[in-house]
N, C-alpha and C positions, 0 to 999 in steps of 0.2 A: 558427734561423730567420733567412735574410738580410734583409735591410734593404736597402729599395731608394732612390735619391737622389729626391729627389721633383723633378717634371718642371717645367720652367718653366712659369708662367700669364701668355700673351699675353690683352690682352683688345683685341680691334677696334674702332675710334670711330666710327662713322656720321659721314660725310665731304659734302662737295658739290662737288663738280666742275664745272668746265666745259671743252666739248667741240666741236670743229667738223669735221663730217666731210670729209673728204678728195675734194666732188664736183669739182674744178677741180686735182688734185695735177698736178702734173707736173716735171719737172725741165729746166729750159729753160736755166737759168743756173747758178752755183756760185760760192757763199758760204762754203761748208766743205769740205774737203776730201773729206769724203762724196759731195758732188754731180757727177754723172758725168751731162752733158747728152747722153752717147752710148748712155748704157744707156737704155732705154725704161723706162716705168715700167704695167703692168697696173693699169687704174684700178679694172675691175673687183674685184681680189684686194685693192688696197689697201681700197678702203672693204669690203670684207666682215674684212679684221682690223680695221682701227677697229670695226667694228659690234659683232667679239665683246671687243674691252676691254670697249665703253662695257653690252655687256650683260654683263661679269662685274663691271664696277662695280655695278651694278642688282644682278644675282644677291648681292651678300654686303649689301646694304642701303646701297649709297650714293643719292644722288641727284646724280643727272644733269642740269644744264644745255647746251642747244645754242646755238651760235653759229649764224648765217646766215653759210654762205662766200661771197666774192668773187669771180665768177668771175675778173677779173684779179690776184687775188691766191694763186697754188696753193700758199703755203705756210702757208696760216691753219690749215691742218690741226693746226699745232706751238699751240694755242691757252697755252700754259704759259707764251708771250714774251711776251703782250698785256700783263699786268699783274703786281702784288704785290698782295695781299691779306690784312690783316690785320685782325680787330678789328672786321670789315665796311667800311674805310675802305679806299682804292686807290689805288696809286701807278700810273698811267700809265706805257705805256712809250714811249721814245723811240729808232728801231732806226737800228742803227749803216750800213744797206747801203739804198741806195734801191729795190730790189726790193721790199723789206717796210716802207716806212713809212706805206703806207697803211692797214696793220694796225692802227696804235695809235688815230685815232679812231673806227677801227668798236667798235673795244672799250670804249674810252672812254663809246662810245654806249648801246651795251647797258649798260655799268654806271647810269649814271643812268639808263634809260628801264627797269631793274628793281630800282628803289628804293632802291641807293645814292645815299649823299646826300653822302659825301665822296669825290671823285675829285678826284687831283690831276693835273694838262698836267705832265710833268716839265722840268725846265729841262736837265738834261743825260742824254746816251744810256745809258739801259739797258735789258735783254731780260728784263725780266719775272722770272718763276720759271726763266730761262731763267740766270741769273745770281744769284739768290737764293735763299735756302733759309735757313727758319724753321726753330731746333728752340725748346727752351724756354726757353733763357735770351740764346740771340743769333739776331744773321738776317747768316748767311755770303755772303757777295758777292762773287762771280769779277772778276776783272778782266784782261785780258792781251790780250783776241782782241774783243769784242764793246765789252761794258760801260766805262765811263768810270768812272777811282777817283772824279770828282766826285759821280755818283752816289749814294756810299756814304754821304755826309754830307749828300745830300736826304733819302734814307732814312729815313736817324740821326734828324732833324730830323721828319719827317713823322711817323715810328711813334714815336718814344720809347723808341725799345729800342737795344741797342749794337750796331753794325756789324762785322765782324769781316771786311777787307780780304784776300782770296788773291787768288795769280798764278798762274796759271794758264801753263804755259810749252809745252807740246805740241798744236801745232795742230786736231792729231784729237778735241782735250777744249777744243773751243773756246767752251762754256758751262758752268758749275760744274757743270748737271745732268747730263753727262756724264759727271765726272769723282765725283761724291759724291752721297751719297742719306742724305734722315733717315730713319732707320727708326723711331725713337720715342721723344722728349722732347729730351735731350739723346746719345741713342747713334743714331750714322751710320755709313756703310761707305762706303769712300771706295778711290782707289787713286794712293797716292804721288807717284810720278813725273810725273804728269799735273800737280803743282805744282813751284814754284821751291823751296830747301834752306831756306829762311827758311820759309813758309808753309806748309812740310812739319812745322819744328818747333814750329811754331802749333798745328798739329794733332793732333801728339803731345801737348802742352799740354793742351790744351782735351779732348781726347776719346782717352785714352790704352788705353785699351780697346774702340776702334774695330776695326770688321771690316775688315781690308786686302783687296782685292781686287787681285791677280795681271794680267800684263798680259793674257793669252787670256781673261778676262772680262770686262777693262776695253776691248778691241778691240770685242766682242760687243757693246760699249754696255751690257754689263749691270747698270751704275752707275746709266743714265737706268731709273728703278723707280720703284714709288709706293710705298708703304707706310700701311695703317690700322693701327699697333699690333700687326697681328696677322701680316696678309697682304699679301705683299711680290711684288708684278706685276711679273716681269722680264722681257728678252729670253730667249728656251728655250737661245739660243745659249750661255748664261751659266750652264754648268752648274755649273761650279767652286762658286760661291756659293749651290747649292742648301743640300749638304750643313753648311757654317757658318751659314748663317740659321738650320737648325734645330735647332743646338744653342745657338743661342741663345731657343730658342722660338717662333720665326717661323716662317709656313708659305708657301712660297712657290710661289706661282702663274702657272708658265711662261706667257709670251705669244709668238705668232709675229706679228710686225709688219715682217715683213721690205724689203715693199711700200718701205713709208714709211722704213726705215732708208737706201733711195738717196737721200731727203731730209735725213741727217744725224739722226735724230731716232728717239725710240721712245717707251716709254710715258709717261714723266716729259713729252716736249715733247707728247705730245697731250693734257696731264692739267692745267688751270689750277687749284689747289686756293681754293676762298672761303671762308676763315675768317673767321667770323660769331662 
């Protein structure tokens, strides 16, 4: 009688997001090297793939928060830069490019006028979960292209938890979220080269059995993902990392957001996580 290895058991967290649809996207200027003010952008297509994340978040039992967009602001769509959120408390962000810095107190706004009681104005620039990422024993923070290292030790100072400084050195991975994803506690998927040799070996450190992701996925943005524990929303471009998420018991759940990728961004930048 064989004996079979018993299968890994992911279990999903009921999450909360926050979301700002894409009615004003457009690409008029360029901030990352994504942005191509010569490609048009179908506004139409863009907000019907926003519609179908925010309704496969809905479908697996998250909840959904919306943002009210800007019309002068078409890149609020990326709502993941406005802020950090931990604990319920909110680190404001401050954006490194004058195109988006009117972003940070709409968001600001909304956080107190829905019952956040601690927001903080930050003193120096950074992009939000655009540059941060929580898992369970640190909150990893980009720095090279956007974010200010000063930031890291507002952080540090604000949450209480330890900061853990990367460089970030290839232009194309011009926010952490691009280049790394938590998938669940303390294990991430991240891909190399997108960092400096120092901060590569940080991460071999820290998370030595981490999912390396190859450059034709990390091209795909298929880094910028969300993950609940369970189910891990990627670019569909990102096939490579189907087949390893689900040996590690992930299930992973292609998204086409292509619209919005001439914005530099995919699902990780439309997805502001509020941990309460």
């Amino acid at each position: 009688m064989s004996r079979e290895e018993p299968s890994l058991r992911r279990d999903a967290t009921p999450r909360r997001y926050l979301m700002c649809p894409p009615a004003h996207f457009k690409v008029t200027y360029s901030i990352n090297p994504w942005m191509d003010p010569a490609k048009p952008v179908d506004l139409p297509l863009a907000m019907a793939q926003w519609e179908d994340l925010r309704d496969r978040y809905l479908a697996l039992g998250h909840t959904v928060e919306t943002l009210e967009p800007d019309p002068g602001l078409p890149d609020m769509v990326f709502a993941a830069n406005g802020a950090l959120v931990i604990d319920g408390r909110v680190l404001g962000a401050r954006f490194a490019h004058a195109e988006r810095t009117g972003e940070a107190e709409i968001h600001r706004a909304w956080f107190r006028s829905h019952g956040f009681r601690d927001v903080h104005e930050p003193a120096h620039v950074n992009e939000g979960e655009g540059d941060f990422a929580v898992t369970a024993s640190w909150i990893l923070a980009g720095r090279g292209f956007r974010s200010s290292p000063l930031s890291h030790d507002e952080a540090q100072e604000f949450f209480g938890r330890p900061v853990i400084g990367l460089d970030l050195v290839d232009p194309r991975y011009y926010h952490l979220d691009t280049a790394l994803c938590v998938l669940d506690g303390d294990e991430v998927m991240y891909h190399p080269e997108a960092f400096s040799p120092g901060s590569r070996a940080v991460l071999r450190r820290l998370f030595p059995d981490a999912l390396i992701a190859g450059a034709e996925d990390a091209a795909a943005l298929g880094l910028n993902a969300v993950s609940d524990g369970r189910h891990v929303l990627l670019p569909q471009a990102a096939a490579g990392l189907f087949g390893p998420l689900r040996d590690r018991g992930f299930e992973p759940v292609p998204m086409d957001l292509g619209e919005l990728l001439k914005g530099g961004g995919s699902v990780k930048c439309c997805t502001q996580e509020l941990r309460m």
